[in-house]
N, C-alpha and C positions, 0 to 999 in steps of 0.2 A: 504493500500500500504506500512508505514512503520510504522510497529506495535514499537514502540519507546517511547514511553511519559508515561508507568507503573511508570517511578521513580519521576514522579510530584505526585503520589497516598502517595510513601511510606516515606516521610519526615511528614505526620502528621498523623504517627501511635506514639502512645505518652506511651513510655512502653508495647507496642504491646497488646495497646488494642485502639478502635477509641472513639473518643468524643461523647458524645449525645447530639442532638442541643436540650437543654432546655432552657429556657428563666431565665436569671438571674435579678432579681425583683431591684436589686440594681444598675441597668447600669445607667451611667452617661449619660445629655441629646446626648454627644458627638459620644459615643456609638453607643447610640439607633439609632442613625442617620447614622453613618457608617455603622451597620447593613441592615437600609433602603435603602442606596445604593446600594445594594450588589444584582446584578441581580440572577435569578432563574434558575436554571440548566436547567425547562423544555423549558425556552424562548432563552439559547441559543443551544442547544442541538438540531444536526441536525435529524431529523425525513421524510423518505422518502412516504408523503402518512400519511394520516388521520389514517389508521387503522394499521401505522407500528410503533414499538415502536424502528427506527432506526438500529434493527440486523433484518430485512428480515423473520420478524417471521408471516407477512400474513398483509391483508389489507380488508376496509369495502368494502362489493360489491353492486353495482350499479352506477358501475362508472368509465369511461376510456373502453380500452380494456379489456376482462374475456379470462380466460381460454378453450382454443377450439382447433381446426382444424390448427387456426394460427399459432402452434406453432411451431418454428422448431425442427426435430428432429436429430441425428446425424444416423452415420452409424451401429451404435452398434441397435439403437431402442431408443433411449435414451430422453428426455427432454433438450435442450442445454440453458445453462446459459451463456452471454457472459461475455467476455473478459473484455467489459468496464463497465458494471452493477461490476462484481467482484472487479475491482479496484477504484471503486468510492464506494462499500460497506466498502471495506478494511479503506480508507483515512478519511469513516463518525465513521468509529469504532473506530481510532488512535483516532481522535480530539473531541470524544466525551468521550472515557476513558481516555484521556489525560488531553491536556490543558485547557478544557472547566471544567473539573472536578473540577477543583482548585478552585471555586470558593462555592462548596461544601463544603469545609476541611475548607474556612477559615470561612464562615458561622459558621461550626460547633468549631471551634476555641473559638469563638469572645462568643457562646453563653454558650459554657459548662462551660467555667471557665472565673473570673474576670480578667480584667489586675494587673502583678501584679506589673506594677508598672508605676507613671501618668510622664509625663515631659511636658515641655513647652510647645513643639508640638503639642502631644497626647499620645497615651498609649503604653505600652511595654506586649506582653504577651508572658510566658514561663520565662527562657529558660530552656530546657528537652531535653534528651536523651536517644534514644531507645536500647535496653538493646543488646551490638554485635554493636551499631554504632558508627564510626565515628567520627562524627557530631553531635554537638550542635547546637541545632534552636532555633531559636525566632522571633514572629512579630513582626512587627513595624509599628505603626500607626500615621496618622499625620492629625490634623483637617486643611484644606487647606481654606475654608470656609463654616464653617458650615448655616450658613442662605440658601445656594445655594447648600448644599447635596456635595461639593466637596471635595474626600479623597486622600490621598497618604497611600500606606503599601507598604513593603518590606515583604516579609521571607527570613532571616538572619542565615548563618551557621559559625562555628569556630572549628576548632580542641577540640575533647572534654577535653584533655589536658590542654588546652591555657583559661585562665581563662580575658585575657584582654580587654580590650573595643576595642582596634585598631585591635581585629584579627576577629572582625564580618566581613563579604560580605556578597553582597547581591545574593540571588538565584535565587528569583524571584522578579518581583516591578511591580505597577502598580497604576493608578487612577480611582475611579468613583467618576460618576456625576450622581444623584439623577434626574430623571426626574420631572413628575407631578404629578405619582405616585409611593408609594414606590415598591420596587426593579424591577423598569425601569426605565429606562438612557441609559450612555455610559459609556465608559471604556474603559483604553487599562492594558496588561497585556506585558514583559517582560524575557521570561527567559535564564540565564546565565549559560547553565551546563557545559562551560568551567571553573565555578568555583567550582560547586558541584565537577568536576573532578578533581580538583588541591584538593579538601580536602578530597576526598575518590578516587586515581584513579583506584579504580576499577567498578565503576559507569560507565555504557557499553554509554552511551551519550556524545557530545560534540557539541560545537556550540553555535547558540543562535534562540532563535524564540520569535515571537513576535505578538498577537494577538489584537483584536481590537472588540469592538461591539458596536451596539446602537440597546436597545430594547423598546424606548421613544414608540413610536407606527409600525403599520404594513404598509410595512415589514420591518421584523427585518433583520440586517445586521450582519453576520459579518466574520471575516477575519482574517486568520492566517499565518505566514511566518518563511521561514526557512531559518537563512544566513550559508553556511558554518557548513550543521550539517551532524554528521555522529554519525552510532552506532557501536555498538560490536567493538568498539576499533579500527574500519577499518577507515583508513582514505585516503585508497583510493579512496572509493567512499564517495564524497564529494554531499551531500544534500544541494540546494538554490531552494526553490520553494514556493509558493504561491497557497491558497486554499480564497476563496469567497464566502457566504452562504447565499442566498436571501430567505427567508419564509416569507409566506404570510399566512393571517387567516386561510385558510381552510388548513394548511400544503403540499400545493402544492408547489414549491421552486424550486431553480437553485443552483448547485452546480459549477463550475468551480478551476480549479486546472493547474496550469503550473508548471514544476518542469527541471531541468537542472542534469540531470543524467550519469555516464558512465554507461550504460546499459549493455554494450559487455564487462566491467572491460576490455576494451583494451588503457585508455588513450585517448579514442577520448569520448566528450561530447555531445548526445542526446539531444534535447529540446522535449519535449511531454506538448501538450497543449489538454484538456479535459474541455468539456463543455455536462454536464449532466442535463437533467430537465426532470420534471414528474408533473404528476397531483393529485390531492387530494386522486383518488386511488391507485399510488404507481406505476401505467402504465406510460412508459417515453422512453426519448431517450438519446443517448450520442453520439456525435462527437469529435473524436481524429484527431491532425495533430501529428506527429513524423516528425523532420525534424534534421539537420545536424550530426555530428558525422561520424559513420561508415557510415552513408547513403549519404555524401557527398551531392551533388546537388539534391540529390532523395528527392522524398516528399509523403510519406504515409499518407492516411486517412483512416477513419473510421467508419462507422454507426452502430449505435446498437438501434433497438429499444424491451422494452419489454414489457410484460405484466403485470397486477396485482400481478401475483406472483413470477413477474422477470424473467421469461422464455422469452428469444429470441422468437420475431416474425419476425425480418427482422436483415441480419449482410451485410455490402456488404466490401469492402476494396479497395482501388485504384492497390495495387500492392498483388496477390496470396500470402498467408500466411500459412505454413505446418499447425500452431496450431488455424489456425479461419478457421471457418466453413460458407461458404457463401448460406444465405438459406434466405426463407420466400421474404413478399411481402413488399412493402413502402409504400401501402395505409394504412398496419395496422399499421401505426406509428401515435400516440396520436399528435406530432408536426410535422410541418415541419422543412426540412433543415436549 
């Protein structure tokens, strides 16, 4: 839905080349332990369906609804994909190239090269600047207590000019906590691209978000939020919304998402509220409300349900809509309402 969070990728290209997570033989126990905190991209990384790797590239079969008769088709002869499958794929793509990513880079950080330098806290690494940027970065790490796996980091930016200790901000911050096993716990993450925008304003984000997990055991949680964010410099349309991600062992899950939009860019403010669930084969449903804005007292719903391969078997709408297609049946729906 809003493809936005690339520039969490490009602050840990380090000379425009990426790190290799190798294991450094010499890490400190304090280290080692931050690193074991540090959950795994596959535990939180939204995956629709046992046999999806998250972009809709197919799913195991013997299970849910399959591909048939059910499906609907539009006027053309066509396969129809709905409306809410496509923006519930869109928002699992943002937050999985995005914000979830982060925890990738700093993995990859922490292992390719030593801190290079230790303080009272914990450790400092960098600080490096990629060649055309900016910005100066550096982590920042903070043993909170180590017996209990609990950390503090920052990634830390400055004018690459400004050589002073008081011109660091912070970009992003966040803490984990080491569960029972290593890299599962919890965590929250923070990011401020109202300040990457004050030190590069041409960095197309602004705002702030703010994410959350716990992947101690099943199901994993977790949760992302947007105050006041906006891209490509528009700050018309102003982004505040809230995404929610329940998975459970066989990768069956619940997605939901509320967001606060000008939809019609006329100054009047939409609520769309979206609640998506599917089964371990990738077969699922989605329910939308829309309500206020240009629709004043009106109240639009939604149903979608699809198949295995994410083709519509059932769309229905409360009020006719020119761009949805109302077809197929509600028996073949994997849930109920």
């Amino acid at each position: 839905m809003y493809r936005v969070l690339l520039l969490c990728l490009g602050v840990f290209w380090l000379n425009g080349c990426f790190f290799l997570a190798n294991e450094n033989d010499g890490d400190s126990d304090e280290v080692k332990g931050f690193k074991e905190s540090l959950p795994e991209e596959a535990d939180l990384k939204i995956r629709m369906g046992s046999g999806d790797d998250g972009e809709g590239s197919g799913t195991k079969s013997g299970y849910g609804i399959k591909a048939g008769d059910e499906i609907c088709i539009d006027g053309d002869g066509d396969k129809v994909t709905g409306p809410l499958y496509l923006m519930t794929r869109s928002a699992i793509w943002d937050i999985n190239g995005g914000i979830l990513h982060i925890f990738v880079w700093l993995k990859a950080i922490v292992s390719a090269i030593p801190p290079s330098e230790e303080t009272a806290e914990g450790y400092v690494w960098g600080p490096w600047t990629r060649d055309l940027d900016r910005i100066t970065h550096r982590l920042v790490m903070s043993v909170i207590n180590e017996d209990q796996g609990v950390y503090e980091f920052s990634l830390q930016g400055r004018p690459k000019n400004d050589d002073s200790d008081d011109a660091w901000v912070k970009l992003i911050e966040g803490e984990v906590v080491r569960g029972d096993e290593p890299f599962h716990g919890t965590g929250t993450l923070d990011f401020y691209f109202e300040n990457s925008h004050i030190l590069d304003p041409t960095l197309p984000q602004n705002g702030v978000a703010k994410a959350s997990f716990n992947t101690e055991s099943y199901p994993y949680e977790v949760e992302v939020q947007f105050e006041d964010f906006y891209s490509n410099n528009n700050k018309d349309v102003l982004i505040t919304a809230e995404y929610t991600y329940v998975k459970d062992e066989d990768l069956s899950g619940e997605f939901t998402f509320s967001a606060s939009v000008d939809f019609e860019e006329d100054s009047k403010i939409e609520n769309l509220d979206v609640v998506s669930r599917w089964k371990a084969s990738g077969s699922g449903r989605s329910d939308a409300e829309v309500t206020g804005g240009t629709l004043g007292t009106d109240l639009i719903t939604i149903a979608e349900c699809w198949e295995d391969m994410y083709y519509a078997t059932y769309l229905d709408t409360s009020i006719p809509m020119d761009d949805i297609i109302e077809c197929g049946d509600a028996g073949t729906c994997v849930y109920d309402e």
